[in-house]
MITI-981185 format. One record per residue (C-alpha): residue in three letters; y negated, x, z; residue number from 1. Coordinates in steps of 0.02 Angstrom, whole numbers, plus 50000, padded with zeros to 5 digits. Example, Ala and Ser with C-alpha at 12.3 -4.5 7.8 and 13.67 -1.06 7.14 Angstrom:
<recs>
 res     Y     X     Z   n
 Ala 50225 50615 50390   1
 Ser 50053 50684 50357   2
</recs>
This chain:
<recs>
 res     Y     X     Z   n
 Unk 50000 50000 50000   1
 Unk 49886 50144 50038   2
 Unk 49911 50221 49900   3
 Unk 49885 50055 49766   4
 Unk 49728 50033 49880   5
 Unk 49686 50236 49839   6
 Unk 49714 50188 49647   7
 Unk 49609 50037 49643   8
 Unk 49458 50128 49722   9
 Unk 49480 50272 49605  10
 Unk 49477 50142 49454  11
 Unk 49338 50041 49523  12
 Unk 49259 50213 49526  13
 Unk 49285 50271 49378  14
 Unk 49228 50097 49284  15
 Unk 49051 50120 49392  16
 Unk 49018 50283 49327  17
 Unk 49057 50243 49149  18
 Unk 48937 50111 49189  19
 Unk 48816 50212 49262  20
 Unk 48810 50324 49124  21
 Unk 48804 50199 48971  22
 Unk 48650 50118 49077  23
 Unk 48587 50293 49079  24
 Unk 48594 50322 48905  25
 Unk 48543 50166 48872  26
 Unk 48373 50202 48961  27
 Unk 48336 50355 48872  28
 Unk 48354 50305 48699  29
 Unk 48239 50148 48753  30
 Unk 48129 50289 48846  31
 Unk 48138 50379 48676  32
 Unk 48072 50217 48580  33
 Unk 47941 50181 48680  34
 Unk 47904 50368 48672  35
 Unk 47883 50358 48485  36
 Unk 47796 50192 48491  37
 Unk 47648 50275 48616  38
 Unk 47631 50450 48479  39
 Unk 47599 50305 48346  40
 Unk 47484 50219 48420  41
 Unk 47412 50375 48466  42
 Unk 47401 50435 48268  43
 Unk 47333 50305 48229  44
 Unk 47193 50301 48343  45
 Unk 47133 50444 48280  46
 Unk 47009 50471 48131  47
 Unk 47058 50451 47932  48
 Unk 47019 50634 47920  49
 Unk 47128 50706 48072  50
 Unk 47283 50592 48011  51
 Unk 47281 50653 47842  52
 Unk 47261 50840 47899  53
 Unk 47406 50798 47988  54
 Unk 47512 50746 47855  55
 Unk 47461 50551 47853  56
 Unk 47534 50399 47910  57
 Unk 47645 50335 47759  58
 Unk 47774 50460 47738  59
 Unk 47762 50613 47879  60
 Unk 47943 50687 47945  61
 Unk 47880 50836 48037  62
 Unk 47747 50698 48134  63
 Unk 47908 50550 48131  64
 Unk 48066 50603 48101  65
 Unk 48180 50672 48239  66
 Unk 48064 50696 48357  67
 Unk 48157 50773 48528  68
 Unk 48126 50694 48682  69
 Unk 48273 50758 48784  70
 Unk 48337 50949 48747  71
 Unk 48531 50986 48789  72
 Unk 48647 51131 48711  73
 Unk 48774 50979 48670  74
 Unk 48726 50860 48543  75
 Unk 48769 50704 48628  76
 Unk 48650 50747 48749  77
 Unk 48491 50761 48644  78
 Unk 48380 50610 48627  79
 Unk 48265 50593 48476  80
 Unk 48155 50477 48423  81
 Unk 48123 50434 48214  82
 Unk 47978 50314 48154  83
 Unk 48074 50250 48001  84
 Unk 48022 50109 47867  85
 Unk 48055 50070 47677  86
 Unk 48028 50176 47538  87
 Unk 47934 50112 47357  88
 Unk 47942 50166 47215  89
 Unk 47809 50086 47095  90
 Unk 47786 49946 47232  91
 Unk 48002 49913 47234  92
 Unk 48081 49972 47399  93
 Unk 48235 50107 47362  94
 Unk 48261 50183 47519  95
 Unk 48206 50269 47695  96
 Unk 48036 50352 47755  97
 Unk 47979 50416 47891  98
 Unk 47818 50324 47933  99
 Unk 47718 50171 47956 100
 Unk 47682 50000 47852 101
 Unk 47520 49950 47820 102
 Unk 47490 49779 47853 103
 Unk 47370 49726 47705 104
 Unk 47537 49759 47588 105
 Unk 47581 49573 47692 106
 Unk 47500 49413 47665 107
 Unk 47413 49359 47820 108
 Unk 47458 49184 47848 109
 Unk 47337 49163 47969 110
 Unk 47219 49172 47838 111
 Unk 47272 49080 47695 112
 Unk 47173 48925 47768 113
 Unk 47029 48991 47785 114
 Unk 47018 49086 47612 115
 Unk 47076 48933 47539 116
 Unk 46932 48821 47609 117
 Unk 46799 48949 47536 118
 Unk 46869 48985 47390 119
 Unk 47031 48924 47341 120
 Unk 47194 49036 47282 121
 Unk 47320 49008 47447 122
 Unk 47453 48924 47358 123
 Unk 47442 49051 47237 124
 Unk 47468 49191 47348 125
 Unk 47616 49103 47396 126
 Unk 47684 49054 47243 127
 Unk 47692 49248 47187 128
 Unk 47824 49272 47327 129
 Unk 48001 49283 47253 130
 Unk 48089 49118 47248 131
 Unk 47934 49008 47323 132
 Unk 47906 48831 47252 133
 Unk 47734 48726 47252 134
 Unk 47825 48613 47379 135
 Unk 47873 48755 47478 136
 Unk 47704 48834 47463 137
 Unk 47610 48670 47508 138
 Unk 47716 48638 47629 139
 Unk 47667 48809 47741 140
 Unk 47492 48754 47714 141
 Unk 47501 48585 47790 142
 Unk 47592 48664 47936 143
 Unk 47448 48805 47980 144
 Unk 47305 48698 47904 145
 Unk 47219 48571 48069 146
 Unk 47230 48421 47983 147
 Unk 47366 48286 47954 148
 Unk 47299 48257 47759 149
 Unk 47452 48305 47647 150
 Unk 47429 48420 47497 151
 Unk 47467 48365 47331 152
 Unk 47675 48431 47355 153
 Unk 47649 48469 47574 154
 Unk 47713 48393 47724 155
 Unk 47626 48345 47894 156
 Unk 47703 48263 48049 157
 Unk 47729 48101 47960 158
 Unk 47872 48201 47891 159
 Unk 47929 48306 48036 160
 Unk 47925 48147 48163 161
 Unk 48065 48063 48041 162
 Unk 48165 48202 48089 163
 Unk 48294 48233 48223 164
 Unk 48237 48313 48315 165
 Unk 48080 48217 48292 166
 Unk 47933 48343 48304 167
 Unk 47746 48368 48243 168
 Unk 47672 48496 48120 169
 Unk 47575 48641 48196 170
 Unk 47430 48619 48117 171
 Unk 47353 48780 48198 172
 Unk 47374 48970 48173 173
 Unk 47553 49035 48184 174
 Unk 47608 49144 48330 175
 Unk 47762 49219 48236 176
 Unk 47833 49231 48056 177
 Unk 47992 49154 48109 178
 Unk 47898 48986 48162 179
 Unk 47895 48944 47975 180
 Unk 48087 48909 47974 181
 Unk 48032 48736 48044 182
 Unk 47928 48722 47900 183
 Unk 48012 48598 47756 184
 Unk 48109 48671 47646 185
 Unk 48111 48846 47740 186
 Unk 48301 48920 47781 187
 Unk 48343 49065 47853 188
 Unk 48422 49126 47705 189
 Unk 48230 49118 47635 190
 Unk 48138 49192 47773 191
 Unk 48245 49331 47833 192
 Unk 48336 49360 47662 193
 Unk 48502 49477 47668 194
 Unk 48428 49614 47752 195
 Unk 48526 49558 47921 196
 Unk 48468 49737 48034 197
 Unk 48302 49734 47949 198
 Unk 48303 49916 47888 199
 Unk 48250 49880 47719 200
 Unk 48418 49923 47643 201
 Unk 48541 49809 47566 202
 Unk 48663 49789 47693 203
 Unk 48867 49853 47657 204
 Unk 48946 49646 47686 205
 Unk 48828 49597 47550 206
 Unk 48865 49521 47391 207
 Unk 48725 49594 47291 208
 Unk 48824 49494 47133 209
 Unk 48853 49315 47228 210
 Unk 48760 49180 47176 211
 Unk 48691 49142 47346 212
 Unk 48606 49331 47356 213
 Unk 48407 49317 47328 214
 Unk 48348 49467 47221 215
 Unk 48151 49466 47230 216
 Unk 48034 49474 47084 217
 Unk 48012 49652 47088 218
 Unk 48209 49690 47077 219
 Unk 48254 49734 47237 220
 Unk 48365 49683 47350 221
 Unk 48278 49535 47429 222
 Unk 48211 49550 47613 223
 Unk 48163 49360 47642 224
 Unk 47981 49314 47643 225
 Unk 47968 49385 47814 226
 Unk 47968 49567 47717 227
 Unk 47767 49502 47627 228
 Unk 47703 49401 47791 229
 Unk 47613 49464 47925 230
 Unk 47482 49377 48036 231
 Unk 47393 49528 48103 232
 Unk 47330 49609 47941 233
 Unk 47141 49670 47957 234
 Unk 47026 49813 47885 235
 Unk 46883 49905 47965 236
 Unk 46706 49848 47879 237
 Unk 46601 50004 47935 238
 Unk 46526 50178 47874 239
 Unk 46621 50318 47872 240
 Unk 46553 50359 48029 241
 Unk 46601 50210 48108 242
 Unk 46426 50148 48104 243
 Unk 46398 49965 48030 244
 Unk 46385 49944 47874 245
 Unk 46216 49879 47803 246
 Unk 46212 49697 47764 247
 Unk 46140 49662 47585 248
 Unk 46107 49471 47654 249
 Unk 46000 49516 47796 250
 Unk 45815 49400 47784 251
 Unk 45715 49534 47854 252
 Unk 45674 49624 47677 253
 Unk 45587 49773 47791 254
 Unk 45729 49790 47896 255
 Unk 45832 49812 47739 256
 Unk 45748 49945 47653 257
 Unk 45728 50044 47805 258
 Unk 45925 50036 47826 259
 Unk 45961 50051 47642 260
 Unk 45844 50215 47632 261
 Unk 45943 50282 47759 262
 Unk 46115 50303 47671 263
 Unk 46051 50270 47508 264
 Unk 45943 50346 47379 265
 Unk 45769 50283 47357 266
 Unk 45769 50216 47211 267
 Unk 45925 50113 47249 268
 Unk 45842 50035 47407 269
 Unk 45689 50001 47314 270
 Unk 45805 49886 47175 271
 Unk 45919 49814 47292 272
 Unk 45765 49754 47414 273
 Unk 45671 49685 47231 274
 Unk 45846 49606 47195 275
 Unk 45847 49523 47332 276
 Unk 45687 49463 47333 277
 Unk 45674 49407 47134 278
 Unk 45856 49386 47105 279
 Unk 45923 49452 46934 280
 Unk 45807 49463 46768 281
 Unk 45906 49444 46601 282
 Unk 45804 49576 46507 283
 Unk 45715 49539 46334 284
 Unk 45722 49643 46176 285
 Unk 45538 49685 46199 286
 Unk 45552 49716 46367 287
 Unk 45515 49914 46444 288
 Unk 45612 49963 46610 289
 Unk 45553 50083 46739 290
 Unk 45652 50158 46880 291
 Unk 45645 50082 47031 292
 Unk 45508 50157 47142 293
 Unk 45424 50101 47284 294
 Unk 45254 49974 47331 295
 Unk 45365 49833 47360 296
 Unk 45293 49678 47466 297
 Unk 45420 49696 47599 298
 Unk 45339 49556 47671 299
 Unk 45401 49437 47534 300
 Unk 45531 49317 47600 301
 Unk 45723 49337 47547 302
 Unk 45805 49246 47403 303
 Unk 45959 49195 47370 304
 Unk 46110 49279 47443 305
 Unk 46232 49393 47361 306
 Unk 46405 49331 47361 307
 Unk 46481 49498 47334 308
 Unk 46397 49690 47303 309
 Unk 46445 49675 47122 310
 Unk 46305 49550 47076 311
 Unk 46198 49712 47087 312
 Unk 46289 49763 46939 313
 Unk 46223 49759 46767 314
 Unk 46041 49650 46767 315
 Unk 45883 49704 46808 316
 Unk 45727 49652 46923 317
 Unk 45572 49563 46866 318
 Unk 45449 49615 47005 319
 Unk 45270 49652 47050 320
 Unk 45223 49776 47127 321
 Unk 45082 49810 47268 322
 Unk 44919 49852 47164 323
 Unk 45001 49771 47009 324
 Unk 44935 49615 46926 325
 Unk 45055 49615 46803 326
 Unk 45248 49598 46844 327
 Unk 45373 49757 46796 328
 Unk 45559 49743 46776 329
 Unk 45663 49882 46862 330
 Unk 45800 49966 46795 331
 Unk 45957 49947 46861 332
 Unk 46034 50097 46944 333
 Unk 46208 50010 46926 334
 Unk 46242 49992 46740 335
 Unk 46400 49885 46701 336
 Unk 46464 50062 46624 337
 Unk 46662 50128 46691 338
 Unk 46595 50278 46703 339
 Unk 46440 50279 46791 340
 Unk 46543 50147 46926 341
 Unk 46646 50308 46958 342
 Unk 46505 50383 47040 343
 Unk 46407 50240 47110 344
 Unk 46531 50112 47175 345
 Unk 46621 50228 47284 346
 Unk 46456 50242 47400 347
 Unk 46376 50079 47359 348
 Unk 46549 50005 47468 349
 Unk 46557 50137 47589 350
 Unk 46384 50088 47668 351
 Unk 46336 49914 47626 352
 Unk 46417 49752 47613 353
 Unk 46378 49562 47601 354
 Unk 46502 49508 47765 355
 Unk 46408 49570 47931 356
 Unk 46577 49567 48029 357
 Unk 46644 49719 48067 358
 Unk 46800 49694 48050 359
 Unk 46866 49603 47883 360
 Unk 47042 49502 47905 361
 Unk 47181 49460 47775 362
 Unk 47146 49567 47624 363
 Unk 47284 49646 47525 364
 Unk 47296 49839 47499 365
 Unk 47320 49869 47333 366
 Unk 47351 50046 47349 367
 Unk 47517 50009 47442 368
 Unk 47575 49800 47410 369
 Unk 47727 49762 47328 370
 Unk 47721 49685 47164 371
 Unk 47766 49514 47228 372
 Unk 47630 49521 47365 373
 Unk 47478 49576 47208 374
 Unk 47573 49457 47083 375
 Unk 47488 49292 47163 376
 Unk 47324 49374 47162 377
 Unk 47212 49244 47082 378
 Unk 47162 49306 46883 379
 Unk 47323 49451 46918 380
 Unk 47395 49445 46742 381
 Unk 47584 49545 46704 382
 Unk 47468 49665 46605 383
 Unk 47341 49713 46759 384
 Unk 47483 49715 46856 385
 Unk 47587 49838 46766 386
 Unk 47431 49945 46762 387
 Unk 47379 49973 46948 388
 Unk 47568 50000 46983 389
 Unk 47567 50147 46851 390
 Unk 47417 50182 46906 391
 Unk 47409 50180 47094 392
 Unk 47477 50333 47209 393
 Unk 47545 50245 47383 394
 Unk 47538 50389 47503 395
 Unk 47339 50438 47536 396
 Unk 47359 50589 47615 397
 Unk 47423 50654 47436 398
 Unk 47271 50613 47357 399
 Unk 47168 50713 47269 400
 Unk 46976 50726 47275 401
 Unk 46951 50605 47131 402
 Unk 47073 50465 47179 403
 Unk 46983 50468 47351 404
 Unk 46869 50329 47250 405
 Unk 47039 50215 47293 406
 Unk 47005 50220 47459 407
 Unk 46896 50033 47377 408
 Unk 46969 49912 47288 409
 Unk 46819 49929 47167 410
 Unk 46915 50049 47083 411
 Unk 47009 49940 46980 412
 Unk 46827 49918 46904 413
 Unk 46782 50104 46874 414
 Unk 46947 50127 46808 415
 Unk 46937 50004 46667 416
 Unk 47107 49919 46713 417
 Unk 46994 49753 46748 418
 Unk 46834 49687 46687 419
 Unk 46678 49639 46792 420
 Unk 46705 49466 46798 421
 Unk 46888 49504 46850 422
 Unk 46849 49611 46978 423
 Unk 46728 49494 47065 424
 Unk 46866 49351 47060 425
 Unk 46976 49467 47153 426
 Unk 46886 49544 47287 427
 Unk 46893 49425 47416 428
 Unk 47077 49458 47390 429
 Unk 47069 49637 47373 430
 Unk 47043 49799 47465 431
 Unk 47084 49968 47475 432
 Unk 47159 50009 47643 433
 Unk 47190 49916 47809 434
 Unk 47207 49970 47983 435
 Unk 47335 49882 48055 436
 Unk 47496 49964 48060 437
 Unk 47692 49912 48085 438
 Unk 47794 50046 48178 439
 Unk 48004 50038 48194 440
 Unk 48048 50148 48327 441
 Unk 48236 50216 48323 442
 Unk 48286 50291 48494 443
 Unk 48447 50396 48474 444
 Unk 48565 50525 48519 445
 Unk 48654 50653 48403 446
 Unk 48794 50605 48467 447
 Unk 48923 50465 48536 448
 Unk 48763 50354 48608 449
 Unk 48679 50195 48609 450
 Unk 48499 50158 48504 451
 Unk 48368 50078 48552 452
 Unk 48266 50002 48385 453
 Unk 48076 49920 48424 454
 Unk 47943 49846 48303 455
 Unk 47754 49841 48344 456
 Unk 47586 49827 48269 457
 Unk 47445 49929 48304 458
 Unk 47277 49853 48289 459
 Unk 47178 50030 48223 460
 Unk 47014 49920 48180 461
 Unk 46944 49970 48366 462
 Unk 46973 50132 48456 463
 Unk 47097 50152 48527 464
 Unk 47239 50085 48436 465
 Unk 47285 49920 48521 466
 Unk 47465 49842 48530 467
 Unk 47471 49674 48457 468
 Unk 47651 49656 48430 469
 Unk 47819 49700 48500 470
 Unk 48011 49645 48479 471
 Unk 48144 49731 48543 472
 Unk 48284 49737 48409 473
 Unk 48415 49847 48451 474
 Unk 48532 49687 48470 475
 Unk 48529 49703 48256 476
 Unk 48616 49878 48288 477
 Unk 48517 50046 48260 478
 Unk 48496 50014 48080 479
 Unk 48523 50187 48043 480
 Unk 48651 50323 48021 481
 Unk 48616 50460 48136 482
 Unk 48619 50599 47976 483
 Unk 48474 50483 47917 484
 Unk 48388 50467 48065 485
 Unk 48388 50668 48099 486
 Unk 48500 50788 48181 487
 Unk 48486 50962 48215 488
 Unk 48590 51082 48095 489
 Unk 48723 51166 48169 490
 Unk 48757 51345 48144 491
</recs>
């Protein structure tokens, strides 16, 4: 009896320290995550010019790959930490990189409303998503929208409350993506796609040939809409300096050129104060231009109000000036020429704009967004399309001095891939970077051990970074093979 009662201790032992240890483990690789999760949100804190020195955000191993956290001679001791997410190749998705996801390559739901009561285009933003239908599309906007009207193909609550479950639409801003699957229509299969652990990567127990398998537009294996939605997405609107931006719609006309002539030549303040003042002058045959100088009556009310920067573009100014009786018309210093834009545009958008906020929400990077995301782009024809993906280089930090102009979405214009009138349909769509940014975290050892695998978003449009998002998803596995991750050669 004494010694069955010796045998069962030593097994009750034995269990407790295997449990002690996998709990052990199990704490490090989360201490590793949350490890790598703090040096992003750290990176990205930082300024534009310090993360690129660096090695950027997008694509970075030495900064995100196999990062040690816990040093041992034996490999199933070391704990690392890798900041992994998808690969593109001309906007499609073919593998693994070590990194973070911008969030302007996402439609911001969140948005979608609000653009659409200004201006229009949310259902088709939608409707460029792979395998989306008008009722479908509708359907999402009657659930974020705050009334109980129905769209020409939505649903509201009269809908939902026939149900059983009987329940009500939203009708308010969404607090996760995966609240849509009680939209109509929505199925998981269409949200979360095939991806099941959400690396990115077609998973092995898929069918890539069945029938039921989604392939999205841009040929890849399909992610679900959750891979193009975000709520969080958001871009600085400030100087380079991080001071704010001048605002073109000001109604202090002193004010303005005082601001203007402080970033800007002259000449450029004198004809954007006289623009604002007179509004554009279509110029006659017989007419003779001067540059713009100064002896403006800055204390001549404001006129209208520009609805974007580019209505500087192209016409001239009928003014006159102090001491003048008759009127002169002004030059413009922003001739509707490609190359000219080249030069201008770049610093016309770094330090003014026509939206005082400084922070702008919802945009879409078109540096970096997948061709589904650009495809519903209001006026985005297969032809532009094709072009800014041929175009376009993803990773910044591999830019060279000239394609720094990218860092606007006004480059489109200066590079002749869309007209004027194009380019001013598309800009409250449009931009050139964001500065919110998705991390997956990948806690690990070498060897024999449990992962730990979180998301978060960084909110980079104040300093510090701030965390706006975070799910714990090591319950979908690590995602990863270890090799992939990083491990350290042996000899």
């Amino acid at each position: 009896m004494l010694s069955l009662a010796g045998l069962s201790f030593l097994q009750l032992m034995v269990t407790e320290r295997g449990a002690a240890l996998i709990t052990s483990r199990q704490l490090q690789v989360r201490a590793a995550a949350d490890s790598g999760l703090e040096m992003a949100r750290r990176f990205v804190s930082v300024d534009e010019e310090t993360q690129n020195e660096a090695g950027g955000w997008y694509d970075n191993p030495l900064r995100f790959q196999m990062r040690l956290v816990v040093d041992d001679e034996r490999a199933r001791k070391r704990c690392r930490f890798s900041v992994v997410a998808p690969a593109l190749d001309e906007g499609m998705p073919t593998g693994t990189r070590f990194g973070l996801e911008d969030e302007s390559t996402r439609l911001n739901l969140n948005v979608l409303v609000v653009l659409d009561e200004k201006i229009g285009g949310a259902r088709d933003l939608l409707m460029g998503l792979p395998n989306m239908d008008e009722y479908t599309a509708d359907a999402i906007l009657d659930w974020i929208d705050d009334d109980d009207e129905e769209r020409e193909y939505g649903a509201e609550s009269n809908y939902y409350l026939s149900l059983d479950p009987a329940y009500q639409a939203k009708n308010g801003p969404l607090e996760t993506v995966e609240e849509l699957l009680l939209v109509r229509g929505i199925t998981p299969q269409l949200l979360l796609g095939s991806d099941f652990d959400r690396n990115g990567l077609a998973d092995e127990n898929v069918d890539t040939a069945s029938s039921d398998t989604m392939i999205a537009t841009d040929g890849s294996m399909d992610r679900g809409w959750s891979a193009y939605l975000t709520l969080h997405s958001a871009e600085r609107n400030l100087q380079p300096d991080g001071q704010p931006k001048v605002d073109l719609n000001t109604d202090d006309m002193e004010a303005l050129y005082n601001d203007l002539g402080a970033v800007l030549p002259g000449s450029w303040a004198t004809f954007i104060v006289a623009f604002r003042q007179n509004g554009p002058y279509e110029k006659k045959d017989d007419d003779e231009t001067v540059e713009a100088m100064g002896r403006l009556d800055l204390s001549e009310g404001a006129g209208p109000t520009l609805t974007t920067v580019l209505d500087l573009i192209g016409p001239a100014v009928r003014v006159t000036l102090q001491g003048d009786d008759e009127p002169t018309v002004l030059k413009s210093p922003f001739p509707d020429d490609p190359m000219a834009m080249g030069m201008y545009l770049p610093v016309l958008m770094d330090f003014v704009t026509i939206n005082a906020s400084p922070v702008i929400p919802g945009r879409i990077n078109v540096n970096q967004a997948s061709r589904s995301v650009l495809a519903g782009v209001p006026g985005m024809t297969d032809e532009i399309l094709e072009e800014i993906i041929s175009f376009r280089r993803v990773d910044r930090a591999e830019w060279s001095d000239l394609e720094a102009a990218r860092r606007h979405e006004t480059w489109l214009l200066s590079s002749g891939i869309v007209t004027l009138d194009e380019m001013k349909s598309m800009i409250p769509f449009l931009t050139g970077t964001g500065h919110v940014y998705r991390a997956q975290v990948v806690g690990y050892f070498e060897q024999d051990g449990p992962a730990a695998r979180i998301e978060a978003i960084f909110d980079a449009t104040t300093a510090p970074a701030r965390l706006v998002f975070w799910r714990d998803i090591s319950h979908l596995g690590p995602g990863y093979a270890v090799e992939t991750l990083g491990i350290e050669a042996s000899d």
